[in-house]
C-alpha positions in Angstrom: 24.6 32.8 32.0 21.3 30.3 32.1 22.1 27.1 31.3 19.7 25.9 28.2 19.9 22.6 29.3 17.2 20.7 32.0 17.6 18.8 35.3 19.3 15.3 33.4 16.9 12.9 34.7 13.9 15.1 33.4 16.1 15.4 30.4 16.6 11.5 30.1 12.7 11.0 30.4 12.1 13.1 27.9 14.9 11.4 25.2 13.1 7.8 26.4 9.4 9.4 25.9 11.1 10.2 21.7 12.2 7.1 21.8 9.2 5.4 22.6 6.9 7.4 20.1 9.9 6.8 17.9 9.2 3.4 18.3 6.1 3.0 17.8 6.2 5.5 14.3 8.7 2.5 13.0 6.3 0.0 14.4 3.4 1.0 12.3 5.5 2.0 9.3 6.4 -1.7 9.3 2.9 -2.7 9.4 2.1 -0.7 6.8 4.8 -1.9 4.4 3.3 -5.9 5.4 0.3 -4.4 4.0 1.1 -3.0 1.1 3.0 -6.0 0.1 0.3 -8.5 0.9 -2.0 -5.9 -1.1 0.6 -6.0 -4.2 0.8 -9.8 -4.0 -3.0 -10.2 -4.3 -2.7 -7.6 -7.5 0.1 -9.6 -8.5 -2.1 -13.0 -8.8 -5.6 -11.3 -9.9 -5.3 -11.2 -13.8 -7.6 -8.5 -13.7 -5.0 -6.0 -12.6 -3.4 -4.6 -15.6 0.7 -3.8 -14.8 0.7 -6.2 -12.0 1.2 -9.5 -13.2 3.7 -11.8 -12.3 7.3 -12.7 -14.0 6.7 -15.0 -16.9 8.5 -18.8 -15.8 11.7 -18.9 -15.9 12.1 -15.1 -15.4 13.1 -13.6 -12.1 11.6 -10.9 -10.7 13.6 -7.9 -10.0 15.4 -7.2 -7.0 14.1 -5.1 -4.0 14.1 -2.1 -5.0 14.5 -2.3 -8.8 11.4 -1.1 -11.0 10.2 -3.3 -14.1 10.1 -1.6 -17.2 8.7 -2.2 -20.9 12.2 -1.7 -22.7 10.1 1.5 -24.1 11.7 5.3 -23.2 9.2 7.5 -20.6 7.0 8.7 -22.7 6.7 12.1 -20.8 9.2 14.5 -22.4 12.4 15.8 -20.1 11.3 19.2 -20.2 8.1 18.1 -18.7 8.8 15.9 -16.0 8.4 16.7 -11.9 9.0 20.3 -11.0 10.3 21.3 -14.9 7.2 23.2 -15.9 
């Protein structure tokens, strides 16, 4: 029976080669999350934006992770929401 598996060291150079590319995906998914929260911040301070103002003083803003919302239900109906047509 035919082993499935390589030679080991070609096998190790290709586990470092994932690693690398790996790597570098996590890099530039990082980069990309500086820059969408630099781009949020600069929505956050233009008045202009509508939705994307900051906390009033004296409120904090919500944790990582945790949406904001108007203390008004979703106004889209249950039946009608993602993948419920």
């Amino acid at each position: 029976m035919a082993s499935e598996h390589e030679d080991p060291g070609a096998l190790a150079d290709e586990m470092e080669e994932e690693a690398d590319r790996l790597e570098d995906r996590s890099k530039k998914l990082g980069e990309d999350v500086d820059d969408v929260r630099k781009d949020w911040e600069r929505k956050r301070s233009d008045q202009a934006v509508p939705g994307a103002n900051p906390p009033a003083e004296g409120e904090d803003p919500p944790a990582e992770g945790e949406h904001e919302t108007s203390g008004q239900g979703n106004d889209v109906p249950p039946d009608r929401e993602a993948g419920h047509d």
